[in-house]
N, C-alpha and C positions, 0 to 999 in steps of 0.2 A: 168905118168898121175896123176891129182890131180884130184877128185871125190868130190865132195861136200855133204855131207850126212845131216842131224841134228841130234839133239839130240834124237827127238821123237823116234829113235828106239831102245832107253833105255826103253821105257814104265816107270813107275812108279820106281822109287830107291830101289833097295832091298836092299844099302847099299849107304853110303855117305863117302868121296866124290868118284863120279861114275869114273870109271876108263877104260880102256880100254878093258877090264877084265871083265867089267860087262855084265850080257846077251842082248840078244838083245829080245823082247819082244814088236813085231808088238800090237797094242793096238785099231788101226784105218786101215779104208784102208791106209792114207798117209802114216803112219809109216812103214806097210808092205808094200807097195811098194819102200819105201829109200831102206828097209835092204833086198828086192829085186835087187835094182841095187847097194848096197854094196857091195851083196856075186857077183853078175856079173862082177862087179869091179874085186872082188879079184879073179876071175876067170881067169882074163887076166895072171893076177901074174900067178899063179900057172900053166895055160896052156903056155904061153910063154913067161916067168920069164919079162913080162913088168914091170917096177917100177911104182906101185902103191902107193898113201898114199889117205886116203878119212878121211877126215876133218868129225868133227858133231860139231858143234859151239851149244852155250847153249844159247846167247843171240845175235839177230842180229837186224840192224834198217836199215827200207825204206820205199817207198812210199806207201801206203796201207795198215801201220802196225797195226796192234790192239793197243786200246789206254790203253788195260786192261795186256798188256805186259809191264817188269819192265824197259824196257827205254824209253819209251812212256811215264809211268806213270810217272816215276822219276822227266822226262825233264821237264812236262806240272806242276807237284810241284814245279820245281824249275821256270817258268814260270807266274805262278797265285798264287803262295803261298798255296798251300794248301796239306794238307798231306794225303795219303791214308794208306792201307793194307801195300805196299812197309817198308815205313818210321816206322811204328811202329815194323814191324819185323826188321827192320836193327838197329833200337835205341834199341832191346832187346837182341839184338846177339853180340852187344857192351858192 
């Protein structure tokens, strides 16, 4: 079974870069309810050794997305020209 999770139930980075290792730390209801049906996920496993893996992607794009999210923002810079928050942390990290 593939379980789709996000990142939000990392809460905040106690450490960089986050690993699988890191805790899980409900922060909202949405993030407490993933790492609710995460551990349900991994329940399967461990009551009747179903092959589980539950994904948490860091960056995803679709319809409805926040324009204040970094592939929104990115696109609509490379789109109108214009640079935000994104562009100058990434020309500092260079």
């Amino acid at each position: 079974m593939v379980h789709t999770s996000t990142s939000e139930t990392y809460g905040t980075a106690q450490y960089t870069p986050i690993d699988e290792s890191h805790p899980l730390v409900g922060q909202s209801p949405y993030s407490a309810t993933k790492i609710a049906a995460d551990k349900l996920a991994e329940s399967y496993f461990l009551s009747f050794d179903l092959p589980v893996v539950t994904l948490r992607p860091f960056n995803t794009f679709g319809p409805r997305q926040s324009l204040r999210a970094v592939i929104p923002s990115l696109m609509a810079q490379a789109l109108y020209g214009t640079k935000s928050r994104w562009v100058r942390s990434i020309r500092c990290a260079t």
